[in-house]
mmCIF file as gemmi writes it, N, C-alpha and C atoms, coordinates in Angstrom:
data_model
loop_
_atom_site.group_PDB
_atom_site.id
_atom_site.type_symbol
_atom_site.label_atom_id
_atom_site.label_alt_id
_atom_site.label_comp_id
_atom_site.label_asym_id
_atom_site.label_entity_id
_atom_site.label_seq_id
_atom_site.pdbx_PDB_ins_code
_atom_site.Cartn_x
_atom_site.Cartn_y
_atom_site.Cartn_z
_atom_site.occupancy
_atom_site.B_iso_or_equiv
_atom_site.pdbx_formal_charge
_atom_site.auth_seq_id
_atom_site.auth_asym_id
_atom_site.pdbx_PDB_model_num
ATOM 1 N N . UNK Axp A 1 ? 20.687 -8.34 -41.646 1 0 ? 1 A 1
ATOM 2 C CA . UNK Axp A 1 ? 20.636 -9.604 -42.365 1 0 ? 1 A 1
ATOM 3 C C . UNK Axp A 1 ? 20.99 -10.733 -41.403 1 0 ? 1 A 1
ATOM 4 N N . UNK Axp A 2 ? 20.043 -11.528 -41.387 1 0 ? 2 A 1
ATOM 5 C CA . UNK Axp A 2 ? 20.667 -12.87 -40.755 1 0 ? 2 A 1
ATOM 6 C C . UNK Axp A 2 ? 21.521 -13.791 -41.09 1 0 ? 2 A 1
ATOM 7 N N . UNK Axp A 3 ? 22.182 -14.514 -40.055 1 0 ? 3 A 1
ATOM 8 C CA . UNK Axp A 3 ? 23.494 -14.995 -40.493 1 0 ? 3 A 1
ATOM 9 C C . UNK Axp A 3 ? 23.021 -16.934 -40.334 1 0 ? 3 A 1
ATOM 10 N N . UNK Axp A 4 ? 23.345 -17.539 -41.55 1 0 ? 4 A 1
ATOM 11 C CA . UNK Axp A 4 ? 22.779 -18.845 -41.314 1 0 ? 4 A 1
ATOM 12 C C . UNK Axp A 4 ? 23.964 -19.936 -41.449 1 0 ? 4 A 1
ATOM 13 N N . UNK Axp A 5 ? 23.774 -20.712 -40.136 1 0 ? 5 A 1
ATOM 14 C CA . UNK Axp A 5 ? 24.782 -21.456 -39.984 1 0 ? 5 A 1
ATOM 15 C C . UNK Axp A 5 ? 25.006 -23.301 -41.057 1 0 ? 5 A 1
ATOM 16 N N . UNK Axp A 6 ? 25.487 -23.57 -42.232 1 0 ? 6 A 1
ATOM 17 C CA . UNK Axp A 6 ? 25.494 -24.204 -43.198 1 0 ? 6 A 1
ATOM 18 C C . UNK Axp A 6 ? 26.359 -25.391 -43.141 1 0 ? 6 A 1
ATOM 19 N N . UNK Axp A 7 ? 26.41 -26.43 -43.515 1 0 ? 7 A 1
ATOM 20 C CA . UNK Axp A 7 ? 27.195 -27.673 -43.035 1 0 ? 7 A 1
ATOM 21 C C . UNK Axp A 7 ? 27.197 -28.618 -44.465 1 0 ? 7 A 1
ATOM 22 N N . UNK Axp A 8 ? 28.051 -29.34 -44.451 1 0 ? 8 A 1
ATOM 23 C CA . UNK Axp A 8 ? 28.126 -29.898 -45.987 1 0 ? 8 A 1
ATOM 24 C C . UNK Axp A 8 ? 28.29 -31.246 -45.659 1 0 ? 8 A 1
ATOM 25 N N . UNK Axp A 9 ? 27.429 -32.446 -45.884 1 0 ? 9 A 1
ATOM 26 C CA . UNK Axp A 9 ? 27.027 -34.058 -45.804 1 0 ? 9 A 1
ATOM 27 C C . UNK Axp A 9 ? 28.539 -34.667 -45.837 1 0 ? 9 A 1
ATOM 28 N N . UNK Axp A 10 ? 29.036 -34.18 -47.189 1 0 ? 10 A 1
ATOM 29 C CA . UNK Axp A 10 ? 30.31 -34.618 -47.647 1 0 ? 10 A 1
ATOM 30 C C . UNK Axp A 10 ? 31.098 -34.756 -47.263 1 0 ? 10 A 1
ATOM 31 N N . UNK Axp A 11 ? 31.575 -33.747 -47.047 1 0 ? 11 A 1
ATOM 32 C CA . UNK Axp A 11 ? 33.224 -33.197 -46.636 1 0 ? 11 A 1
ATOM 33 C C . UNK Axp A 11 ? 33.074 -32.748 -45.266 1 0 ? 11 A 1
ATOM 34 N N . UNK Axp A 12 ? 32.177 -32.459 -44.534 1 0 ? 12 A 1
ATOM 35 C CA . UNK Axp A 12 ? 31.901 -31.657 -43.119 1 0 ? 12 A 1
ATOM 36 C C . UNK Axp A 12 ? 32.169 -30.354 -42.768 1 0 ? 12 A 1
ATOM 37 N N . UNK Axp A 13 ? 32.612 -29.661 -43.76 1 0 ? 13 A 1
ATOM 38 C CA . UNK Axp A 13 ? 33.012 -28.638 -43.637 1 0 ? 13 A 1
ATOM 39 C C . UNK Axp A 13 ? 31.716 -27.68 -42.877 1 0 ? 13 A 1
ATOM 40 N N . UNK Axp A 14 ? 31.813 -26.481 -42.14 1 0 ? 14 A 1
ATOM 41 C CA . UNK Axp A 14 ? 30.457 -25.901 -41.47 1 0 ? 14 A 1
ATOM 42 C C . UNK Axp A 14 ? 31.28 -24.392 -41.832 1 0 ? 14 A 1
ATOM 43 N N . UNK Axp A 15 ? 29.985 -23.891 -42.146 1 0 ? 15 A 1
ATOM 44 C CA . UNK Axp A 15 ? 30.297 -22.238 -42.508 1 0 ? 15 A 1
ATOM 45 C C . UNK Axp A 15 ? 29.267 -21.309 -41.798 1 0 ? 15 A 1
ATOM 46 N N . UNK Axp A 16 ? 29.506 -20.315 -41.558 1 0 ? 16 A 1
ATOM 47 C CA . UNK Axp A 16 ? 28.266 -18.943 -40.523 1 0 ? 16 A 1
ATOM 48 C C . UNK Axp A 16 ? 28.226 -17.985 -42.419 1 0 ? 16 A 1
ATOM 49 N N . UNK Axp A 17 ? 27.335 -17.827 -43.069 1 0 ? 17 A 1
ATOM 50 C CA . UNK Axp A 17 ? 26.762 -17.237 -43.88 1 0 ? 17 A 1
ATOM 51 C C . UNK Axp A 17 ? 26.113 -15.861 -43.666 1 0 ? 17 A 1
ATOM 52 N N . UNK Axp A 18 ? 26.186 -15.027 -44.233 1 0 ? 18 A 1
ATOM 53 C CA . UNK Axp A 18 ? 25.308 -13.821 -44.147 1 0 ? 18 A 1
ATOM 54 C C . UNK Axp A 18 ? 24.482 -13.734 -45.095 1 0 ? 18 A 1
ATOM 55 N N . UNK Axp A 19 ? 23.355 -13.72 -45.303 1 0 ? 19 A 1
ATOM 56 C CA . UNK Axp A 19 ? 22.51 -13.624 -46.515 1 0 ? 19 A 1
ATOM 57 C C . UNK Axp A 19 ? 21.026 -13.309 -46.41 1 0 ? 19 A 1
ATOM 58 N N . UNK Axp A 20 ? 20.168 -12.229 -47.327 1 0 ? 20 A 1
ATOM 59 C CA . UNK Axp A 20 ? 19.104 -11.73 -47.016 1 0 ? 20 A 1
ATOM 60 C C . UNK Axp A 20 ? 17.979 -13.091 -46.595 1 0 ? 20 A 1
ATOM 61 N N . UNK Axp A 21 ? 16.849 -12.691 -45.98 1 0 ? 21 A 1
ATOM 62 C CA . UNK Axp A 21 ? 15.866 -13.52 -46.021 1 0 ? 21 A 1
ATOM 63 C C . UNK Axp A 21 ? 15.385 -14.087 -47.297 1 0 ? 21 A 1
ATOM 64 N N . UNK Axp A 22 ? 15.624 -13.092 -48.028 1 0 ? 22 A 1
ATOM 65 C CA . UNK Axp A 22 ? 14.429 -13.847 -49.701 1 0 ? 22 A 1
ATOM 66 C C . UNK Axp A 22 ? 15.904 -14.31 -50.344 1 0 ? 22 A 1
ATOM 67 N N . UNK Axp A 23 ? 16.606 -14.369 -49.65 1 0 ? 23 A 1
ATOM 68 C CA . UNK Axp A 23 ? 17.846 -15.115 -51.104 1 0 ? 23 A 1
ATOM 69 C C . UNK Axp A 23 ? 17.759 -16.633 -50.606 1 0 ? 23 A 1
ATOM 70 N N . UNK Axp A 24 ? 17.847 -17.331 -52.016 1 0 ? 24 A 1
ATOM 71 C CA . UNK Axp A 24 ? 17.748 -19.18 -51.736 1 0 ? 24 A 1
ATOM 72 C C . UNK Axp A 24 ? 18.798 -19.604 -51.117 1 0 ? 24 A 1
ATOM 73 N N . UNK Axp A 25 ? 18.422 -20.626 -50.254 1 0 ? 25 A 1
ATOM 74 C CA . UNK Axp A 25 ? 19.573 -21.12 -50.046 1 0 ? 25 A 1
ATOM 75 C C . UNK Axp A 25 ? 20.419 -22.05 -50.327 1 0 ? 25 A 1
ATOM 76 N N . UNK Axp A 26 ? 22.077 -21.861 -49.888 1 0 ? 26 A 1
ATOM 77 C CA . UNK Axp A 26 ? 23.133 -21.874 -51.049 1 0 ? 26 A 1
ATOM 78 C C . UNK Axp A 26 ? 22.918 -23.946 -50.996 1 0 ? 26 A 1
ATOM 79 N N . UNK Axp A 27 ? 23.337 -24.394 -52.263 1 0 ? 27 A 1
ATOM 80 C CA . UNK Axp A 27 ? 23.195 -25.776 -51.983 1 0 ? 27 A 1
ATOM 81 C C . UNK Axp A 27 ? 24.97 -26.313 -52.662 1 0 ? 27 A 1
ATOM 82 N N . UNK Axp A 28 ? 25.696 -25.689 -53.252 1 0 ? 28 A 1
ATOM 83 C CA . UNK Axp A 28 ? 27.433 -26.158 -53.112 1 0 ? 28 A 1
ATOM 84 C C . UNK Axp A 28 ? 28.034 -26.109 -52.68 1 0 ? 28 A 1
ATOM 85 N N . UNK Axp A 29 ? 28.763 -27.157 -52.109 1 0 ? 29 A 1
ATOM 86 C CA . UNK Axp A 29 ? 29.947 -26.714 -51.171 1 0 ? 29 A 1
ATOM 87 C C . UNK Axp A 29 ? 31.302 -25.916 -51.25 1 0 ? 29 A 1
ATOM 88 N N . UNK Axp A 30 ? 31.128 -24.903 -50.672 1 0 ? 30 A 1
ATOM 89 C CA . UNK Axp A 30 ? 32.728 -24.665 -51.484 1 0 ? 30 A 1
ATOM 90 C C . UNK Axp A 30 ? 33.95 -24.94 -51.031 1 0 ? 30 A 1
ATOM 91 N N . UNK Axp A 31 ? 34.27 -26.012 -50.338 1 0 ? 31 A 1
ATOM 92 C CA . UNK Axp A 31 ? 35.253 -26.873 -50.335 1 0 ? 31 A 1
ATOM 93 C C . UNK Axp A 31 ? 35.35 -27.866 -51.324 1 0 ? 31 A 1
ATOM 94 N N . UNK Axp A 32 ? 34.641 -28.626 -51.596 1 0 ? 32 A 1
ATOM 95 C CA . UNK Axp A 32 ? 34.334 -29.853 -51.918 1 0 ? 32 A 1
ATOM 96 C C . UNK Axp A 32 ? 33.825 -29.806 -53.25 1 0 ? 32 A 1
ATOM 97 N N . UNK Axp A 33 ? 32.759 -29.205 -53.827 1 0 ? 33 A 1
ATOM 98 C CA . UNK Axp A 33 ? 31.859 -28.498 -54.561 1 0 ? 33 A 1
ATOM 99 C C . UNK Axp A 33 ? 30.805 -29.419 -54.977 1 0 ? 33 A 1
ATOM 100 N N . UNK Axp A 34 ? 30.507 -30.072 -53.912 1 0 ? 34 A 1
ATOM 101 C CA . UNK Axp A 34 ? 29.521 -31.14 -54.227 1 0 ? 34 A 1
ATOM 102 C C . UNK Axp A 34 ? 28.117 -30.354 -53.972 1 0 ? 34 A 1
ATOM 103 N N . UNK Axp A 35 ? 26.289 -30.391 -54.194 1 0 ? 35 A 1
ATOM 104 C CA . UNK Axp A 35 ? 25.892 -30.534 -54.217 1 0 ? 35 A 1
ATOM 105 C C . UNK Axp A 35 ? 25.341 -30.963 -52.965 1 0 ? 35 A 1
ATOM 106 N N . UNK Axp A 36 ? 25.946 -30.91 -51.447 1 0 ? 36 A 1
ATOM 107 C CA . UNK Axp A 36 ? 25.859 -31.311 -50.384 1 0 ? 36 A 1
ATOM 108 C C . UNK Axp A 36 ? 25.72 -30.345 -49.101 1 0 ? 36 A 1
ATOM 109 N N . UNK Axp A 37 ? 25.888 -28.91 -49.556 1 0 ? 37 A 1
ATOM 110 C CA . UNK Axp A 37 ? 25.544 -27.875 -48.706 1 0 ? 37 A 1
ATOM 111 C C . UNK Axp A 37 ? 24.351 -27.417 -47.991 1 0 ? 37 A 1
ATOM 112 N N . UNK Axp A 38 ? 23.804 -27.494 -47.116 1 0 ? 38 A 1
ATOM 113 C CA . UNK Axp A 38 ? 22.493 -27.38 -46.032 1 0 ? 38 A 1
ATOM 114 C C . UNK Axp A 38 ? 22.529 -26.53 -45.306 1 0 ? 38 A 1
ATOM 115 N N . UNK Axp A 39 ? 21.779 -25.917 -45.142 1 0 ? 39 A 1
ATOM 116 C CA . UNK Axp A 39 ? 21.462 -25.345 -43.662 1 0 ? 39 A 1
ATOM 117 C C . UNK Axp A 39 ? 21.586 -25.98 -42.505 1 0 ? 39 A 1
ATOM 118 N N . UNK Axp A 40 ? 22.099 -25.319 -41.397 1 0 ? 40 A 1
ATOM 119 C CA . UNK Axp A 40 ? 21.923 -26.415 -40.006 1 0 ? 40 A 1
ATOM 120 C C . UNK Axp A 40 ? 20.573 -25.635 -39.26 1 0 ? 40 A 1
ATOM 121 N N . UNK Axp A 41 ? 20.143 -26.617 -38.558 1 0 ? 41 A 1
ATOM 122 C CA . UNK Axp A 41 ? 19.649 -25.79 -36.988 1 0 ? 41 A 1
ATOM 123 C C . UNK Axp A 41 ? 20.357 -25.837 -35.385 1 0 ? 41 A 1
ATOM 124 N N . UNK Axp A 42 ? 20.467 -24.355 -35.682 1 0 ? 42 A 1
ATOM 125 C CA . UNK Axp A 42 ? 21.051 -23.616 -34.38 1 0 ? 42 A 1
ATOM 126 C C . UNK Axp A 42 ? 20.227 -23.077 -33.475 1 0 ? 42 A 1
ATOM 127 N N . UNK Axp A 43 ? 20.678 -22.918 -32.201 1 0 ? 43 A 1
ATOM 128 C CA . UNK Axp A 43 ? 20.304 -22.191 -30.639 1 0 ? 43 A 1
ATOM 129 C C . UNK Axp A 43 ? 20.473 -21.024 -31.557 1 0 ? 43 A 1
ATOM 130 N N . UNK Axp A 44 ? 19.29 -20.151 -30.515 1 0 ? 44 A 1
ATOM 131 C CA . UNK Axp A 44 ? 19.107 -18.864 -30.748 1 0 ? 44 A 1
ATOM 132 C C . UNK Axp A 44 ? 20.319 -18.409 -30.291 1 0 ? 44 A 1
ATOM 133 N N . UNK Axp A 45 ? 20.42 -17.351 -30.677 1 0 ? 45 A 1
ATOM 134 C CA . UNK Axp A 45 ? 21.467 -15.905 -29.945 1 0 ? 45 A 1
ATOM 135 C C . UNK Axp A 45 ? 21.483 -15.067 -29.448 1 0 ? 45 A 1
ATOM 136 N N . UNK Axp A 46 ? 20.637 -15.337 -28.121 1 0 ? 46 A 1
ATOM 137 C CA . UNK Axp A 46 ? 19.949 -14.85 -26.748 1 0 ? 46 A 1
ATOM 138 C C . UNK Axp A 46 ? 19.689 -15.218 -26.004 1 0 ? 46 A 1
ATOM 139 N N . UNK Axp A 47 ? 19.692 -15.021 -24.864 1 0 ? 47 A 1
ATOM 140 C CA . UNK Axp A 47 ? 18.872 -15.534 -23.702 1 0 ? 47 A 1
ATOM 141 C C . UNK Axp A 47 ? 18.283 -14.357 -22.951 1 0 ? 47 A 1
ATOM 142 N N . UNK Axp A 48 ? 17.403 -14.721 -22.358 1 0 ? 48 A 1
ATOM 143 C CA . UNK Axp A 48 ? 16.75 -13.767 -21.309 1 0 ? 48 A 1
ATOM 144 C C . UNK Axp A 48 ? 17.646 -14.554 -19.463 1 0 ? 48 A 1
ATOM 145 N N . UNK Axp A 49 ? 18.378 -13.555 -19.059 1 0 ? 49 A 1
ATOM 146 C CA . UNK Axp A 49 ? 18.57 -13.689 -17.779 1 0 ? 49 A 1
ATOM 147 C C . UNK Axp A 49 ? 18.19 -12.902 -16.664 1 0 ? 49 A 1
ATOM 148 N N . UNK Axp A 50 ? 17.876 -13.16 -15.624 1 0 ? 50 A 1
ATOM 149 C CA . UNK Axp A 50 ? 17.626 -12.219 -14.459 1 0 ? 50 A 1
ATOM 150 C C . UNK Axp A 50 ? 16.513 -13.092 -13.479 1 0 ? 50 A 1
ATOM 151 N N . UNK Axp A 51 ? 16.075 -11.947 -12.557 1 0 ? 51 A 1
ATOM 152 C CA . UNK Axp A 51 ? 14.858 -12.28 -12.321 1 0 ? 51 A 1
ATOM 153 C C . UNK Axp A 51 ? 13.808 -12.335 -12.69 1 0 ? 51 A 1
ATOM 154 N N . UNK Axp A 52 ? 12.816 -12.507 -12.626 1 0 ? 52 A 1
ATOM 155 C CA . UNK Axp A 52 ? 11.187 -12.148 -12.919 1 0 ? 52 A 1
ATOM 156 C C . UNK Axp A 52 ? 11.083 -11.142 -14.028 1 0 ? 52 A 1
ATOM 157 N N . UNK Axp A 53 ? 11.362 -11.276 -15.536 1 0 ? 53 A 1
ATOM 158 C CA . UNK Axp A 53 ? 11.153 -10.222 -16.203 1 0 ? 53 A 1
ATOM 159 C C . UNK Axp A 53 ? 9.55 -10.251 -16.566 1 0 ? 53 A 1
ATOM 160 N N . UNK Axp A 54 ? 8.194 -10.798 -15.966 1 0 ? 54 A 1
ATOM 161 C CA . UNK Axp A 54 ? 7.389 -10.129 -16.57 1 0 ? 54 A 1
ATOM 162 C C . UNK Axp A 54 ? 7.403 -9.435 -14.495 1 0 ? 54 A 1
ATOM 163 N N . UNK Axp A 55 ? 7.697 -10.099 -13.467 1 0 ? 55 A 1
ATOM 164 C CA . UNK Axp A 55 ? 7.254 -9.308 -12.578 1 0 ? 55 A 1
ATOM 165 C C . UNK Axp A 55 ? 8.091 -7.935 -11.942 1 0 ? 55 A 1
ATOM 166 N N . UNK Axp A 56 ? 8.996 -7.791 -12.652 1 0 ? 56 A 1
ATOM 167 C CA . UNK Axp A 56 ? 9.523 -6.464 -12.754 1 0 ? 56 A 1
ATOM 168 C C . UNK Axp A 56 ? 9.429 -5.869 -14.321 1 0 ? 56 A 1
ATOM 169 N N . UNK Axp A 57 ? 9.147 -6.086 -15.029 1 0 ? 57 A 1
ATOM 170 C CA . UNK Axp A 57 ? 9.331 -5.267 -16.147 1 0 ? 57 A 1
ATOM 171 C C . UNK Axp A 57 ? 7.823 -5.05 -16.793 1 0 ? 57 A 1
ATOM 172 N N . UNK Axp A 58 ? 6.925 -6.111 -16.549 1 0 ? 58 A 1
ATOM 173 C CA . UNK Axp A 58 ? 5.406 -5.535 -17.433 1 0 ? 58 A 1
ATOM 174 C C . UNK Axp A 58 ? 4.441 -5.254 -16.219 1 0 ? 58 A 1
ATOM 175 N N . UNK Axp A 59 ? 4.704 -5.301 -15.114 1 0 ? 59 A 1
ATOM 176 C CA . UNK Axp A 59 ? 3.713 -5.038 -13.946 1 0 ? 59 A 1
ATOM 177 C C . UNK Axp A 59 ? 3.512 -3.614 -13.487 1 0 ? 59 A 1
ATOM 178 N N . UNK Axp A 60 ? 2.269 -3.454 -13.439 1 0 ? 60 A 1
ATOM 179 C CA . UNK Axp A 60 ? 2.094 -1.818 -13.185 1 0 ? 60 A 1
ATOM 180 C C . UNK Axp A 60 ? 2.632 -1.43 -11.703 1 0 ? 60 A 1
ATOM 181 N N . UNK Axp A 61 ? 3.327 -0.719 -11.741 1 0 ? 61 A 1
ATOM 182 C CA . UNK Axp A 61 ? 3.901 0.217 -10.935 1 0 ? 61 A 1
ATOM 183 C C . UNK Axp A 61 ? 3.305 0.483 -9.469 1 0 ? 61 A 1
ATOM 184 N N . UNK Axp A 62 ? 3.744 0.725 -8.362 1 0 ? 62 A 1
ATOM 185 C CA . UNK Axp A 62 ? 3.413 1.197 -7.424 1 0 ? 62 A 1
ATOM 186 C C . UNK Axp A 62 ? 3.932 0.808 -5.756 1 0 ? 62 A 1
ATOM 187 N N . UNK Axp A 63 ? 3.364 1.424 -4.947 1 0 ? 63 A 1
ATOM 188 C CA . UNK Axp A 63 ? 3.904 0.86 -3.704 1 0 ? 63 A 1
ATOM 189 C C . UNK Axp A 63 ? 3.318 -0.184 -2.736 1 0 ? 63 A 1
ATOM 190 N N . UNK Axp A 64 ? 4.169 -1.209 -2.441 1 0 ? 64 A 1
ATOM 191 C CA . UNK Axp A 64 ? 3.687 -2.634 -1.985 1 0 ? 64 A 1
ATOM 192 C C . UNK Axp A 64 ? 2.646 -2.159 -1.155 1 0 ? 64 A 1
ATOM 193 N N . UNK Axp A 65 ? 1.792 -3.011 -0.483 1 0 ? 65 A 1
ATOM 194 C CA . UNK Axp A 65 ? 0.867 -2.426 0.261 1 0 ? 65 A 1
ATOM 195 C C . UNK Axp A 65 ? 1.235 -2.937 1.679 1 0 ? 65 A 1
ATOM 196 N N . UNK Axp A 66 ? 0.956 -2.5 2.688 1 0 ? 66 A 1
ATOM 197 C CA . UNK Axp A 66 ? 1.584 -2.597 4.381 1 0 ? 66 A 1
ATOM 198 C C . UNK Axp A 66 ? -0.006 -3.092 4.746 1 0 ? 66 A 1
ATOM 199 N N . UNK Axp A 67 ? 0.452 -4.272 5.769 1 0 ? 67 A 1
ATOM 200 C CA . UNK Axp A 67 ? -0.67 -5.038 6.163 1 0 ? 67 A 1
ATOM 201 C C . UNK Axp A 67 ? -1.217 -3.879 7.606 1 0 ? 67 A 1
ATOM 202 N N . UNK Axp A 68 ? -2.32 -4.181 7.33 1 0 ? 68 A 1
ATOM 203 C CA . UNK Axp A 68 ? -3.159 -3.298 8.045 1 0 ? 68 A 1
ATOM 204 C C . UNK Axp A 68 ? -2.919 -3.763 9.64 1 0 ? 68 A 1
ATOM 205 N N . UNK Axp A 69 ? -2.892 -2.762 10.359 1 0 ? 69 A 1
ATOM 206 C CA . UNK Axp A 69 ? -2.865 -3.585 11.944 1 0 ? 69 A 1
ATOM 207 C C . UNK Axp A 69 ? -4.357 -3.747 12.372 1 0 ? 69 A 1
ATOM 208 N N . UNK Axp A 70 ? -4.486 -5.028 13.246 1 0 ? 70 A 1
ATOM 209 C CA . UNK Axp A 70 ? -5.658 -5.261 13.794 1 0 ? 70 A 1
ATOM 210 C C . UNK Axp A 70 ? -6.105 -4.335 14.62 1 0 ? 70 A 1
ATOM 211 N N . UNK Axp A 71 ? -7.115 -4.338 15.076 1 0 ? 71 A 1
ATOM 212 C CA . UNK Axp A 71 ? -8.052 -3.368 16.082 1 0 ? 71 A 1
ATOM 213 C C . UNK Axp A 71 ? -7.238 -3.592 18.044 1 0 ? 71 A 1
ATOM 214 N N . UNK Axp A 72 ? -6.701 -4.678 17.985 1 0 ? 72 A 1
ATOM 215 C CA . UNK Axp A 72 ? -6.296 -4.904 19.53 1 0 ? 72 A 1
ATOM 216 C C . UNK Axp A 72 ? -4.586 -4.126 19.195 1 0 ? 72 A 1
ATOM 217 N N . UNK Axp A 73 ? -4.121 -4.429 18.175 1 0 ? 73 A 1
ATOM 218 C CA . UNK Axp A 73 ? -2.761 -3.699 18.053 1 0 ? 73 A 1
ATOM 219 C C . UNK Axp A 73 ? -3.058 -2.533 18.111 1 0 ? 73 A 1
ATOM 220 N N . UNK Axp A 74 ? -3.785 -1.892 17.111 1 0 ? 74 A 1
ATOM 221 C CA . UNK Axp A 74 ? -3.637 -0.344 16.85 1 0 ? 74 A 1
ATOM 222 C C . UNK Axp A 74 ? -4.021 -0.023 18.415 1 0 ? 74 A 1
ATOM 223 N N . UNK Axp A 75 ? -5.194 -0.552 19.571 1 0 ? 75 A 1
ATOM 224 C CA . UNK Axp A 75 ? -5.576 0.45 20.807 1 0 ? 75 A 1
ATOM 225 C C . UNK Axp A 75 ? -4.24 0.28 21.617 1 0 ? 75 A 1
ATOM 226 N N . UNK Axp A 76 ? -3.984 -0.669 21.847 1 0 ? 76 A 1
ATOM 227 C CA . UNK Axp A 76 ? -2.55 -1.106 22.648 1 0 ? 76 A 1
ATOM 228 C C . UNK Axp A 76 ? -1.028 -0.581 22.444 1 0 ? 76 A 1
ATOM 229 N N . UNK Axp A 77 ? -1.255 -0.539 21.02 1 0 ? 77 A 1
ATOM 230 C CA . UNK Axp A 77 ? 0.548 -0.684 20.411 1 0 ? 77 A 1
ATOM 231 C C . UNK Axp A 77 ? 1.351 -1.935 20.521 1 0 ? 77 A 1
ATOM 232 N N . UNK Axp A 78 ? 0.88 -2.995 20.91 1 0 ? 78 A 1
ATOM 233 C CA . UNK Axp A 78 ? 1.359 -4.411 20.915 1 0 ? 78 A 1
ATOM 234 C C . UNK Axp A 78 ? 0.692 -5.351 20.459 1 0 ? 78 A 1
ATOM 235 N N . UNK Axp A 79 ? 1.269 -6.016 19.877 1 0 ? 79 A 1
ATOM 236 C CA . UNK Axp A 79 ? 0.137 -7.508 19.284 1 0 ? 79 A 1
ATOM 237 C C . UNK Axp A 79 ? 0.23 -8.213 20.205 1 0 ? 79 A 1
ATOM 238 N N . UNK Axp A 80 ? -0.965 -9.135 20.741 1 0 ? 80 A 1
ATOM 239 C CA . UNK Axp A 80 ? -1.338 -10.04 21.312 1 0 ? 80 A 1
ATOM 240 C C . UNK Axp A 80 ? -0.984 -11.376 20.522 1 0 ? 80 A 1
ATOM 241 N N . UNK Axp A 81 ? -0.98 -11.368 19.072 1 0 ? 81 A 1
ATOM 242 C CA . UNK Axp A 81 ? -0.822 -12.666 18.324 1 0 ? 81 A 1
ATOM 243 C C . UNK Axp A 81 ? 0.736 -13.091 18.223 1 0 ? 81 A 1
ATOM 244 N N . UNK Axp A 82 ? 1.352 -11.909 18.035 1 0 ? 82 A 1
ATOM 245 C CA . UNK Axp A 82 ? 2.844 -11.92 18.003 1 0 ? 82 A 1
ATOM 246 C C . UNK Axp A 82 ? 3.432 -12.169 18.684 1 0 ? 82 A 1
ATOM 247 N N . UNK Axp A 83 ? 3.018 -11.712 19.901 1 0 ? 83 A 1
ATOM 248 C CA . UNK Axp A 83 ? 3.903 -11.784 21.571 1 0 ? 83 A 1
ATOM 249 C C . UNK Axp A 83 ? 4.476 -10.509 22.122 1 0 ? 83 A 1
């Protein structure tokens, strides 16, 4: 059940509620008992932290690929471009 955070015009009083989705919502205060009870809007109650969660977590799998050596490296064993 979600918990909905409620605030009253009147009196200011703020309450955290538990109550199903299909139940109405409450409109008295029960401090006060006015006719002044609301819903608020709140920040979610989550965050996503880290790195890259779609590039570590939904990316298919496998091993990075190693850059190919040129044709003058591979006869030699030394790059000419590199030094």
């Amino acid at each position: 059940m979600p918990i909905y955070a409620y605030g009253c015009a009147r009196c200011g009083v703020q309450k955290d509620v538990m109550q199903k989705m299909s139940d109405a919502p409450l409109t008295r205060c029960p401090e006060c008992g006015e006719e002044s009870f609301s819903r608020q809007l709140t920040a979610a109650g989550f965050q996503l932290k880290g790195n890259g969660y779609y590039a570590t977590d939904f990316k298919s799998g496998g091993k990075p690929k190693t850059e190919a050596a040129c044709p003058p490296c591979a006869a030699s064993g030394s790059c000419p471009v590199a030094g």
